[in-house]
Residue frames relative to the residue before (quaternion, step in Angstrom):
aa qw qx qy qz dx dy dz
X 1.0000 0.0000 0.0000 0.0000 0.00 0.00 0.00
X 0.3274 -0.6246 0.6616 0.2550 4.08 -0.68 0.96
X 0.7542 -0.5464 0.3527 0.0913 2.37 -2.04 0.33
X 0.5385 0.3429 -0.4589 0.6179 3.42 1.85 0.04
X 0.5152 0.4996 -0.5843 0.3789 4.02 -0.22 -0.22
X 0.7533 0.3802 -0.3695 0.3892 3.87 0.93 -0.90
X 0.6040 0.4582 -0.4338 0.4869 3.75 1.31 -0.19
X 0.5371 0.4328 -0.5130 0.5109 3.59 0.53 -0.26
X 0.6868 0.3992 -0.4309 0.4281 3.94 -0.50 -0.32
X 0.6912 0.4896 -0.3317 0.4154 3.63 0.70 -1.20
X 0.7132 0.4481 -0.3053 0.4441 3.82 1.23 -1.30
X 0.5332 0.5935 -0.3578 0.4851 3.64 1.31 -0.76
X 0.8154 0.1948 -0.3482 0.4194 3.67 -0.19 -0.50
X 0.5633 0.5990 -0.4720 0.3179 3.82 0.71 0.10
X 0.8590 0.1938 -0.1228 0.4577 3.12 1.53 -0.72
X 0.4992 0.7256 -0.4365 0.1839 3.19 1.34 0.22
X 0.4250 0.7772 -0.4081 0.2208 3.21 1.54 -1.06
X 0.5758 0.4214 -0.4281 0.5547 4.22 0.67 -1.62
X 0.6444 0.4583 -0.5072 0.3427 3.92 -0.70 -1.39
X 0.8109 0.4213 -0.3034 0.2701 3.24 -0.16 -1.49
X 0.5161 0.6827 -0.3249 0.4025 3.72 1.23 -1.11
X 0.8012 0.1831 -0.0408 0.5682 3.15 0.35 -1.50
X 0.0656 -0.8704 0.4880 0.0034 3.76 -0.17 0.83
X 0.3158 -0.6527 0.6701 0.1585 3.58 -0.61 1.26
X 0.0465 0.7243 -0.6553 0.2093 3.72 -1.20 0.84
X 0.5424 -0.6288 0.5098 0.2248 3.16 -1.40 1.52
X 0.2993 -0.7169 0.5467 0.3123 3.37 -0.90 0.46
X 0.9209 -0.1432 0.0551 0.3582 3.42 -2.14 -0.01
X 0.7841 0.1801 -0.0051 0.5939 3.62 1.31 -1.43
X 0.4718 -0.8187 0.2525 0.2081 2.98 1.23 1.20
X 0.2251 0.7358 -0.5082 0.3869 3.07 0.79 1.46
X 0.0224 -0.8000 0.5877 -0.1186 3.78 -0.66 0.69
X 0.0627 -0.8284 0.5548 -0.0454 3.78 -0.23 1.95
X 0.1259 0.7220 -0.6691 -0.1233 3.63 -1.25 0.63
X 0.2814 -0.7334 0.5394 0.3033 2.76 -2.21 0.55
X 0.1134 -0.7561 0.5623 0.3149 3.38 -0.71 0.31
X 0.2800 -0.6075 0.7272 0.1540 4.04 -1.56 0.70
X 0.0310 -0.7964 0.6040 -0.0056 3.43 -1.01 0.16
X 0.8319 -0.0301 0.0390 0.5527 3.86 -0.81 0.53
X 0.1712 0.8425 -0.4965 0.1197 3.45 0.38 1.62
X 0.2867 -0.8439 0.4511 0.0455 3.62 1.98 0.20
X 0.8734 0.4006 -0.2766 -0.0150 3.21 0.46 1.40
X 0.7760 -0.5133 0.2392 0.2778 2.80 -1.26 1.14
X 0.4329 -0.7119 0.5385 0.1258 3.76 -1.13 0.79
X 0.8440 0.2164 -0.1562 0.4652 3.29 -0.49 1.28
X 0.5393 0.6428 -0.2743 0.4698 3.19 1.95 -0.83
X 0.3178 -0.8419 0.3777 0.2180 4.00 -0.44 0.76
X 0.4281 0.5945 -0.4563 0.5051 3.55 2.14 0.12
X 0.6601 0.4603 -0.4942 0.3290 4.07 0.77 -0.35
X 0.4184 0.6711 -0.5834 0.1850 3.79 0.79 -0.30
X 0.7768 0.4044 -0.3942 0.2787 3.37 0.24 -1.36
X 0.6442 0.5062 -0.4753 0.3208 3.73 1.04 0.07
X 0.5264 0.6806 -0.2862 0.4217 3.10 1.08 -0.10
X 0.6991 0.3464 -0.2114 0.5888 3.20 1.23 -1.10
X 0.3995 0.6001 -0.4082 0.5600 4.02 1.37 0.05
X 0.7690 0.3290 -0.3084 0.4530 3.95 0.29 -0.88
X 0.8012 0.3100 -0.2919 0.4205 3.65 0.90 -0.89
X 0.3850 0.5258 -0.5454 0.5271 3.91 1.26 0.47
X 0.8103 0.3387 -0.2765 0.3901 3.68 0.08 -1.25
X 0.6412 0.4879 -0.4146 0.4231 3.61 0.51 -0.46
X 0.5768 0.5436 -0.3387 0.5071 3.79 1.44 -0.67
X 0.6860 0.5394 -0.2456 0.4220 3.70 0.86 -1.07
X 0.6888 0.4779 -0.1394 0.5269 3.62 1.33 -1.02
X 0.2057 0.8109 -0.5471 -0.0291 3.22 0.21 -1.37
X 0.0423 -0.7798 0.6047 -0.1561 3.09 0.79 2.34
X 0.7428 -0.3973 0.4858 0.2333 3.20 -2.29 0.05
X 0.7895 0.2112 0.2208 0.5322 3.21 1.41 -1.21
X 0.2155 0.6672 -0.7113 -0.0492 4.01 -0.84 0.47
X 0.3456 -0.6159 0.7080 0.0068 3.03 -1.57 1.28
X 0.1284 -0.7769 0.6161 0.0203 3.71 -0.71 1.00
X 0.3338 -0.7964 0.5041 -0.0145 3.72 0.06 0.97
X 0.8873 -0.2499 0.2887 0.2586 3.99 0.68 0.21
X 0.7703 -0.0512 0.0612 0.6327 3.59 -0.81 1.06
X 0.0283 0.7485 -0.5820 0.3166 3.61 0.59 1.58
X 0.8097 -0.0509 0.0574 0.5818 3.58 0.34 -1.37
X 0.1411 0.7822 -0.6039 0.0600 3.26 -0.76 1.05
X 0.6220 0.4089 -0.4204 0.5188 3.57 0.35 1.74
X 0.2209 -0.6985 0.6499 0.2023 3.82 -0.70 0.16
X 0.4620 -0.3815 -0.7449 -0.2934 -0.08 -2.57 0.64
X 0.6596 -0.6750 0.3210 0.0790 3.08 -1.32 0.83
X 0.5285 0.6101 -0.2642 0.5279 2.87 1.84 -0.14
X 0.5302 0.5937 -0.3693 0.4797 3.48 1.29 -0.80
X 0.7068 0.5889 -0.2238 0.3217 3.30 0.98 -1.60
X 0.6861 0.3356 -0.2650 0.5886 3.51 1.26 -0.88
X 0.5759 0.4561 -0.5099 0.4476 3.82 0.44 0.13
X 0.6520 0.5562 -0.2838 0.4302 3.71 0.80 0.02
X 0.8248 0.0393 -0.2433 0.5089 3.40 1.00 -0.71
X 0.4953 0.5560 -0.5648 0.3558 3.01 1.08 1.03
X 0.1975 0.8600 -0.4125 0.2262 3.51 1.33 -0.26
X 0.7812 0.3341 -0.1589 0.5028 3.55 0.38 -2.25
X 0.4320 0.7412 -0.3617 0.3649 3.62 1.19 -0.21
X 0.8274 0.3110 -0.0326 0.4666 3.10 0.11 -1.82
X 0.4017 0.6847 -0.4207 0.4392 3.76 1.41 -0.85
X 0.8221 0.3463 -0.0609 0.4479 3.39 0.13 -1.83
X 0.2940 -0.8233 0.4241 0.2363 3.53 1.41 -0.17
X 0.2032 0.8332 -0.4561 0.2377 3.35 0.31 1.46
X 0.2592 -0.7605 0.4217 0.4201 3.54 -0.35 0.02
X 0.0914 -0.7071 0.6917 0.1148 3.76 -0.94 0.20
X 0.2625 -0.5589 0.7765 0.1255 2.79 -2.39 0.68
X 0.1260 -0.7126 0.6860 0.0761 3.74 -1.36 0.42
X 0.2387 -0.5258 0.8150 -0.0475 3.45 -1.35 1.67
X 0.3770 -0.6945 0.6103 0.0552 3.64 -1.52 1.27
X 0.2996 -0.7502 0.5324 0.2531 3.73 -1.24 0.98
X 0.5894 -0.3760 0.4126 0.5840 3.49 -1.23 -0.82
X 0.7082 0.4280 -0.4006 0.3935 3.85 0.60 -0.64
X 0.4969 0.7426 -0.4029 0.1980 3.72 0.80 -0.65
X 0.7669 0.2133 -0.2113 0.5672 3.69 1.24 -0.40
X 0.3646 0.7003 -0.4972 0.3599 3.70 0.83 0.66
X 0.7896 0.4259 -0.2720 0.3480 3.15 0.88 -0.07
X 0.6842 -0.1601 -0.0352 0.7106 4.35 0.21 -0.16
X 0.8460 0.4226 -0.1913 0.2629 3.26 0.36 -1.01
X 0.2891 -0.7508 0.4912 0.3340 3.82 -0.51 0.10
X 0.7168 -0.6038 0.2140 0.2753 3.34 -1.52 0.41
X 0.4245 0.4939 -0.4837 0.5848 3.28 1.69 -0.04
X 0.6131 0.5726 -0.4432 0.3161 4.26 0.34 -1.13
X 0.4644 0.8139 -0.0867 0.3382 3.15 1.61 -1.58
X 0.6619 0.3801 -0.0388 0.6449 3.48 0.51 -2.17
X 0.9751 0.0415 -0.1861 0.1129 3.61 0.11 -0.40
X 0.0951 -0.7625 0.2651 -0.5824 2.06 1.76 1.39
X 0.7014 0.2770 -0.0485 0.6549 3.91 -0.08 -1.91
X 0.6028 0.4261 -0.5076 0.4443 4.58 0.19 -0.69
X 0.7111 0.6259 -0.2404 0.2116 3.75 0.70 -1.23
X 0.5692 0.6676 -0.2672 0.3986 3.39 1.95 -0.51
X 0.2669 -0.7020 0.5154 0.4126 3.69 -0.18 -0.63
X 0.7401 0.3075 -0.3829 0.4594 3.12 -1.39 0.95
X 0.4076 0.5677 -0.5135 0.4978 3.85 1.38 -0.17
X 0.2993 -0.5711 0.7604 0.0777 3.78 -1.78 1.17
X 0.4957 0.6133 -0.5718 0.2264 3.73 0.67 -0.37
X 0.1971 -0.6323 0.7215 0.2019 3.56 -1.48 0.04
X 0.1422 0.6529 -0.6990 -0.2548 3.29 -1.87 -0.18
X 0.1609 -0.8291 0.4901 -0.2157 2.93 -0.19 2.09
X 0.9449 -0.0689 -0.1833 0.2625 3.75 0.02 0.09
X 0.5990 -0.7104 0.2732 0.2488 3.58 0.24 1.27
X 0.6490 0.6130 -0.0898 0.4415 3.08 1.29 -0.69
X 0.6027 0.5923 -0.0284 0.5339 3.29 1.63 -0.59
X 0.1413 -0.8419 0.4703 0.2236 3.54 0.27 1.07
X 0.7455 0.4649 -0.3224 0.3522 3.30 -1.00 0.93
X 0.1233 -0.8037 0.4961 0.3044 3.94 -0.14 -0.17
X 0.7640 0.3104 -0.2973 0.4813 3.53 -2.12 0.34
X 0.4331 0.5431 -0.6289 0.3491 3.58 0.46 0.89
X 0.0236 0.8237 -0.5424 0.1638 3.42 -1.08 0.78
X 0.1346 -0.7893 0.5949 0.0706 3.39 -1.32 0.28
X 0.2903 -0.8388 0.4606 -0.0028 3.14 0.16 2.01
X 0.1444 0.8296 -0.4989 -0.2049 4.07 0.17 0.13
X 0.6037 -0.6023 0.4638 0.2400 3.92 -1.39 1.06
X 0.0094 -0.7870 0.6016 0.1360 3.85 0.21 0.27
X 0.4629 -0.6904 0.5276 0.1750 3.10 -1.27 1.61
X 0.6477 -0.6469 0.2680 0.3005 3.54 -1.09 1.52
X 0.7418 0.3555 -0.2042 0.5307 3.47 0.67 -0.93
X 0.5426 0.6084 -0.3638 0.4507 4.06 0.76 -0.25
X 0.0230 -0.7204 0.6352 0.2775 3.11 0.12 -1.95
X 0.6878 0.3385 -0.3582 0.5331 3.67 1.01 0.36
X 0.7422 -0.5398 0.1995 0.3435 2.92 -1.68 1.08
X 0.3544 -0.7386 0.5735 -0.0059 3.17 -1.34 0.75
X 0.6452 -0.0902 0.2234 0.7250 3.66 1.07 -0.93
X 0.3977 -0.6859 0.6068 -0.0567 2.65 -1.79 1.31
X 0.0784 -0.7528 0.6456 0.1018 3.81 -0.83 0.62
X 0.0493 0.7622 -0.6134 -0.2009 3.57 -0.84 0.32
X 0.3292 -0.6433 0.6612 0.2017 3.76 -1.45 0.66
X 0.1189 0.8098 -0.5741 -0.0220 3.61 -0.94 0.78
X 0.4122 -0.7758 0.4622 0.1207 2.95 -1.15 0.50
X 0.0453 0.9379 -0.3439 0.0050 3.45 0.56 1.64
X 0.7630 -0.4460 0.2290 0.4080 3.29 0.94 1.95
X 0.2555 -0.7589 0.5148 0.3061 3.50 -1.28 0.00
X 0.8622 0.0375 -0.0042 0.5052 3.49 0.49 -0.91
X 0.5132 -0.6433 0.2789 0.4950 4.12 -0.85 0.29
X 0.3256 -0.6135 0.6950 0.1858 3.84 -1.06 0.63
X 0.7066 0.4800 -0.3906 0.3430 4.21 0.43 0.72
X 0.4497 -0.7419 0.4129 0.2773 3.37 0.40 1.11
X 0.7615 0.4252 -0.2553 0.4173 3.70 -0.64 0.87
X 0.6143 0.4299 -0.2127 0.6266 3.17 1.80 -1.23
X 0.0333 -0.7031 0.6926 0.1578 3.57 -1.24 0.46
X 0.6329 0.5895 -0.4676 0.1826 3.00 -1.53 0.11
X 0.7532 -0.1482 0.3151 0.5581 4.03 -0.77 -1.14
X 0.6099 -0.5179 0.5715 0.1824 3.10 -1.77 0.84
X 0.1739 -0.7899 0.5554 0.1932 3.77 -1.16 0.41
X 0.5075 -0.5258 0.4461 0.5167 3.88 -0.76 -0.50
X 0.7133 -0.6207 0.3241 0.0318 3.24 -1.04 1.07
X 0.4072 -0.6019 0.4640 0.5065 3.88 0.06 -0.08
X 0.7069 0.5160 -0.2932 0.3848 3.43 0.39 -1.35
X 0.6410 0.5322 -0.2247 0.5054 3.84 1.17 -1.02
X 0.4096 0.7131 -0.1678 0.5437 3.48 1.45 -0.47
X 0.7578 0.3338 -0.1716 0.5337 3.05 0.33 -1.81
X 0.5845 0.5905 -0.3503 0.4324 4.03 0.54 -1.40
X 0.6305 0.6352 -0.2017 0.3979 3.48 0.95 -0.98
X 0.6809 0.4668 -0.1583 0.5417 3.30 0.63 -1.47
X 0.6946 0.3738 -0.3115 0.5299 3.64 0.67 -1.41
X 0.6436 0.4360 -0.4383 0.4511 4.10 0.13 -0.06
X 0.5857 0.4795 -0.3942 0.5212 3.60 0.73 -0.66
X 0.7271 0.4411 -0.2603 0.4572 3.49 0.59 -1.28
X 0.5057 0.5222 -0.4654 0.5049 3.80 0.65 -0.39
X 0.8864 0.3819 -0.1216 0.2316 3.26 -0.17 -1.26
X 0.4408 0.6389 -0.2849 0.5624 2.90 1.89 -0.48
X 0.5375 0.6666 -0.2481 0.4530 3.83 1.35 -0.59
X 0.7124 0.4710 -0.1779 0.4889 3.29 0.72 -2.09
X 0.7068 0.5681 -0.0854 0.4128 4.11 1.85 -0.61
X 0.4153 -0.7215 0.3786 0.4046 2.86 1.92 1.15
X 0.7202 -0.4773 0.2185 0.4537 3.94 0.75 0.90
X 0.5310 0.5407 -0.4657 0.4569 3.62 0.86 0.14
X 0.5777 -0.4828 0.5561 0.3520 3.51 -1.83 0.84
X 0.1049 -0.6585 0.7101 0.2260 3.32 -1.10 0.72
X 0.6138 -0.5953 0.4446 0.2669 3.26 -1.85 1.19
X 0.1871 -0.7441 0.6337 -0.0985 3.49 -1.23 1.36
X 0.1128 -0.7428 0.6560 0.0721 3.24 -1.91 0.13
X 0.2533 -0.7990 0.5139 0.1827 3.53 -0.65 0.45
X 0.0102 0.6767 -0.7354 -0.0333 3.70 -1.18 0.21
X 0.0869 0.5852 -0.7732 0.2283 3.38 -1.30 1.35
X 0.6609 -0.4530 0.4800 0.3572 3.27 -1.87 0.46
X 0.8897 0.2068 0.0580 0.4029 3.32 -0.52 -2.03
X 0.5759 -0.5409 0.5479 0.2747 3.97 -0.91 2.02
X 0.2836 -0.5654 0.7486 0.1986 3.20 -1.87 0.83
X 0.8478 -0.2957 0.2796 0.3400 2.93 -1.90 0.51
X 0.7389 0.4022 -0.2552 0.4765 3.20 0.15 -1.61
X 0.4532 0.6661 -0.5350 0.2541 3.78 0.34 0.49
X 0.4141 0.6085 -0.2821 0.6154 3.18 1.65 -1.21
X 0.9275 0.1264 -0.3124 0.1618 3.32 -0.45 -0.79
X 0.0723 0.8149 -0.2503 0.5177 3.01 1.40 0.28
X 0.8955 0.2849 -0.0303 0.3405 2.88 -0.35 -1.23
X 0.6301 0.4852 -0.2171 0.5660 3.25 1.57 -1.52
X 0.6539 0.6080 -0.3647 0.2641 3.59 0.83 -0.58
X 0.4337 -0.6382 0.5274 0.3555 3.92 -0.19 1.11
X 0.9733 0.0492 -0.1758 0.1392 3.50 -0.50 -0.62
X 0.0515 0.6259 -0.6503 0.4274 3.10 1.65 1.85
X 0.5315 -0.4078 0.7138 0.2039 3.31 -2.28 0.74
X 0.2485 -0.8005 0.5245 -0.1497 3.20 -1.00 1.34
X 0.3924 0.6882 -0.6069 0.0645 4.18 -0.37 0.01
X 0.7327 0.3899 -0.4013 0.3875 3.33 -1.62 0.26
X 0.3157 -0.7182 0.5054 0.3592 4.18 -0.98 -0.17
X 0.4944 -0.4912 0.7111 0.0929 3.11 -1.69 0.39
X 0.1255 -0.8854 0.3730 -0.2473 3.09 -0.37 1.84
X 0.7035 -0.0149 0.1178 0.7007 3.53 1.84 -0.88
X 0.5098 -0.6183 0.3892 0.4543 3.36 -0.68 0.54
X 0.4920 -0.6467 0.4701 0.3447 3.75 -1.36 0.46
X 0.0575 -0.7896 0.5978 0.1262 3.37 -1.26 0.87
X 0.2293 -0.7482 0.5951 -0.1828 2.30 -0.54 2.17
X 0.5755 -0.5191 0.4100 0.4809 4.00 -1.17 0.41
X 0.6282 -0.4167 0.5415 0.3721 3.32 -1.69 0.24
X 0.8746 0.2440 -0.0818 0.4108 3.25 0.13 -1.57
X 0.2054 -0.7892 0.5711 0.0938 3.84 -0.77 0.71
X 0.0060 -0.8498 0.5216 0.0757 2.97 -0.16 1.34
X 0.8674 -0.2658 0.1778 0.3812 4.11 0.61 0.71
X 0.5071 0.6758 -0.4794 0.2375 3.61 1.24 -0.52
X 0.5396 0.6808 -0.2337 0.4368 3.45 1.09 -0.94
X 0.6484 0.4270 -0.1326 0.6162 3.89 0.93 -1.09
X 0.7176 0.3025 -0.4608 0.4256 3.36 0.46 -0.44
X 0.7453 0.3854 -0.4277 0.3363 3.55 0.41 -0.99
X 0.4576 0.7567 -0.2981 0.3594 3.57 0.84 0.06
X 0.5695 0.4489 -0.2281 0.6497 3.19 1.77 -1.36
X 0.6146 0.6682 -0.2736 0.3177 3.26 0.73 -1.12
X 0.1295 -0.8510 0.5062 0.0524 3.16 0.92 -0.93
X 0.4440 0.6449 -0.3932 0.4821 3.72 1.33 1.11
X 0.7644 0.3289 -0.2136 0.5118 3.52 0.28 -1.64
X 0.0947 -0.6801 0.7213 0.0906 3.77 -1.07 0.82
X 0.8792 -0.0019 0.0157 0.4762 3.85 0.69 -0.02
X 0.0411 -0.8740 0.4818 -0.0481 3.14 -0.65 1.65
X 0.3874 -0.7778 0.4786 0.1261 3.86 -0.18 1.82
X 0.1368 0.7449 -0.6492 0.0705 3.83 -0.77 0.86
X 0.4362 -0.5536 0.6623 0.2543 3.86 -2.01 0.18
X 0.3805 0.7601 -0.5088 0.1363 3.21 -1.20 -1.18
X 0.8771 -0.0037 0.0758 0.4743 3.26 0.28 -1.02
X 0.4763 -0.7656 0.3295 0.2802 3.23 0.30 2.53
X 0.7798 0.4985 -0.2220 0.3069 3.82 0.45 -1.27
X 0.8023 0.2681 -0.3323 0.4172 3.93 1.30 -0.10
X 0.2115 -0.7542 0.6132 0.1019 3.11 -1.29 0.76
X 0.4201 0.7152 -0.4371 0.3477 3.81 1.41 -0.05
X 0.0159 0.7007 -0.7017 -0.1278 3.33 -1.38 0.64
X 0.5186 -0.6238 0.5846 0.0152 3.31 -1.63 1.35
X 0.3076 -0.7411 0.5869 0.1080 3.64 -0.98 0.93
X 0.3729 0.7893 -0.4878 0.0080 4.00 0.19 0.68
X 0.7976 -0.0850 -0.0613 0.5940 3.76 -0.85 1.02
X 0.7649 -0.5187 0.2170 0.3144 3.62 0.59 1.59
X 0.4194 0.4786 -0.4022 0.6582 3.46 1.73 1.33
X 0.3355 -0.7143 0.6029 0.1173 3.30 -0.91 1.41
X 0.0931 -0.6890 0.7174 0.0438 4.18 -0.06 0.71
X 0.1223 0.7541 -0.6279 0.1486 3.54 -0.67 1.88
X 0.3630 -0.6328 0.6757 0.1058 3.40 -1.45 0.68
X 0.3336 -0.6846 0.5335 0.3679 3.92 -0.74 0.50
X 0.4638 -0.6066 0.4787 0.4333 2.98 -0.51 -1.47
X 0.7182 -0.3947 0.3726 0.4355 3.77 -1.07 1.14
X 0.1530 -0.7113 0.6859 -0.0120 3.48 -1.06 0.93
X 0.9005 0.2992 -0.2211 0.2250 3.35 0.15 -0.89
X 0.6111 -0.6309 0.2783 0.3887 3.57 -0.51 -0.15
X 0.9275 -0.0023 0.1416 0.3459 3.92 -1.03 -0.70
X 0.6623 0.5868 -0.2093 0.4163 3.21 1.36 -0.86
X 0.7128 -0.0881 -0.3364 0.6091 3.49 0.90 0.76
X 0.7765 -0.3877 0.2360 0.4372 3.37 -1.19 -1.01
X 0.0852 -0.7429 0.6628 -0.0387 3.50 -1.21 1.26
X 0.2281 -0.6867 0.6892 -0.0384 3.05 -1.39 1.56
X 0.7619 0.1602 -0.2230 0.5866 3.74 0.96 0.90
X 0.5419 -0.4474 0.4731 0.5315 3.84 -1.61 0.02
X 0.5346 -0.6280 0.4065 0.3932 3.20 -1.53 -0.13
X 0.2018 -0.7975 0.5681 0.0232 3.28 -0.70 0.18
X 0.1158 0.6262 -0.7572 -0.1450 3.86 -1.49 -0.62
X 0.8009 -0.4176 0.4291 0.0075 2.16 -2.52 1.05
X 0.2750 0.6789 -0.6807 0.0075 4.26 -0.27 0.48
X 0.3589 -0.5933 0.7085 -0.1313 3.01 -1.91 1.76
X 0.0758 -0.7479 0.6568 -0.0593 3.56 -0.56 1.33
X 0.3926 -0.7930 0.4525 -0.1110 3.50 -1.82 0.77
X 0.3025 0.8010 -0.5165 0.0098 3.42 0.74 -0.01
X 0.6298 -0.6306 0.3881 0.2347 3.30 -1.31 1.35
X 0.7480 0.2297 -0.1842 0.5948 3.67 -0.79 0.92
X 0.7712 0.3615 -0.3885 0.3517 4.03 0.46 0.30
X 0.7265 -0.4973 0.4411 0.1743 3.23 -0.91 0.84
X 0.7015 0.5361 -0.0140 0.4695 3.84 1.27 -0.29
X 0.1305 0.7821 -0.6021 -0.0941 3.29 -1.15 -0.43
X 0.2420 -0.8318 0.4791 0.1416 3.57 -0.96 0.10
X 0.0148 -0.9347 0.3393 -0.1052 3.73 -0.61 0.97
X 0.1137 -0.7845 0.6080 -0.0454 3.33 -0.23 1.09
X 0.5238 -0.4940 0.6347 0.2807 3.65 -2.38 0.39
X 0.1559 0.6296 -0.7325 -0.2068 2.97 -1.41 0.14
X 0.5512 -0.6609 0.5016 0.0887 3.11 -1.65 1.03
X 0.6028 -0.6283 0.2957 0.3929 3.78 -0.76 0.15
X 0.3936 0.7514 -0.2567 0.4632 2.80 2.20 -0.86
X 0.4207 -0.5042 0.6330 0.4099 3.74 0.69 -1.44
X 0.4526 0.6667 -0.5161 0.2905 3.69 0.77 -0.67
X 0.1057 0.6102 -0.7762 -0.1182 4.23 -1.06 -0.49
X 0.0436 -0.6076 0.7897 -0.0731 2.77 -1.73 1.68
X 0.8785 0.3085 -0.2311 0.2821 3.08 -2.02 -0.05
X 0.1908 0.7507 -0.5864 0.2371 3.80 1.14 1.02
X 0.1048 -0.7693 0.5940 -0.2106 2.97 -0.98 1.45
X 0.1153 -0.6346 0.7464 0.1639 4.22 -0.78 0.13
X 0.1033 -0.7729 0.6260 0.0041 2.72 -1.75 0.59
């Protein structure tokens, strides 16, 4: 046995135990809905955060998904606890499960980003883990969808954590994924790829801050294209590979980030959907659209997924397949 087959076993049983407890699962007609919010910025006590608030518990009433994935820069004001007992509120009300992927603003405020991570494990109905010490960052994970009539996994979600800012003198800007986060990566893909009589099982990603290769993407005329491009992407300076691996991998077909209030467009490169949700939150910083969130449909046994906005309005734009 090499030496990743022996980190996959070692990273698998530290963290499989939460995933497995609380199981996501296709339902009867094997259908499987997430939502994803993203950059909801808010602030306790502050009267521009209501309307996100009233955005999460209109849409989560209108949907009634399997799943909300928050994506980043969730609470950015103290105390910070107040801030997550609020928009987790329409959550738990409606009894949903959720996963949380951390921004660059999410510890800027009393709390720090380990205080943060556990903090979001402490709620009920949270899938998040903080599960191996080794592993830069926190609340990465690999959530798998068991298929209704199997009971084994079927699809694979992963939560990362893509850092906040750069720690290399010279580089400015955002934070990137890590070698070591990389590695955690590869061994889950590779684990599961096992439990899949050797076949990639189909995945998604959710992280805060766009890799590089969004930009390109995007610039590229004859990528498939839906939604708009609004501000340039800030993406990291440095690319350190996260992109190349799932590619080799040959799992993730579509990976859902925030970051940048103004896009909601998702890009088709080498058969990887590079998506953005959509602005969630309200007044409290800058917004170059209404709010809105991301829903991400499933159908057991395809290769795919499909995904439309909905607006606060009720409106749904930009339905797309992928």
């Amino acid at each position: 046995m090499g030496r990743s087959k022996y980190i996959v076993l070692f990273m698998w049983l530290s963290c499989v135990i939460s995933a497995f407890t609380q199981r996501l699962k296709f339902d009867a007609a094997g259908h499987f809905k997430i939502v994803q919010f993203t950059d909801v910025h808010y602030i306790p006590d502050n009267p521009k955060s209501k309307i996100a608030i009233r955005l999460i518990d209109e849409v989560l009433e209108q949907e009634k998904p399997d799943l909300v994935v928050l994506t980043g820069d969730i609470v950015t004001g103290h105390p910070a606890k107040k801030g997550w007992d609020s928009v987790l509120s329409p959550v738990l009300q409606q009894n949903i499960p959720f996963m949380v992927t951390l921004g660059n603003h999410d510890d800027e405020q009393d709390l720090s980003r380990k205080q943060v991570a556990e903090l979001v494990v402490s709620y009920p109905l949270n899938l998040n883990t903080i599960c191996v010490d080794s592993v830069t960052g926190y609340l990465n994970d690999a959530l798998p969808i068991m298929g209704h009539m199997s009971g084994r996994p079927a699809f694979l979600l992963y939560g990362l954590d893509s850092n906040n800012y750069s720690t290399i003198q010279g580089i400015k800007g955002y934070g990137w994924f890590t070698p070591d986060q990389i590695e955690w990566y590869n061994c889950q893909s590779c684990y599961y790829k096992s439990l899949n009589e050797g076949k990639a099982l189909p995945a998604l990603a959710f992280f805060h801050i766009p890799l590089p290769e969004y930009r390109i993407a995007y610039d590229m005329r004859k990528n498939r294209k839906s939604g708009k491009r609004r501000e340039k992407e800030c993406a990291p300076e440095l690319n350190t590979g996260m992109y190349a691996t799932m590619l080799l991998n040959g799992d993730v077909i579509g990976m859902f980030t925030g970051h940048d209030h103004g896009n909601d467009y998702i890009a088709l490169y080498n058969g990887i959907a590079l998506a953005y949700g959509r602005f969630s939150g309200g007044k409290t910083t800058y917004t170059k659209t209404s709010n809105g969130a991301r829903i991400i449909e499933l159908q057991e046994g395809k290769r795919g997924f499909s995904t439309y906005i909905r607006l606060l309005d009720g409106k749904i734009v930009g339905r797309s397949e992928f």
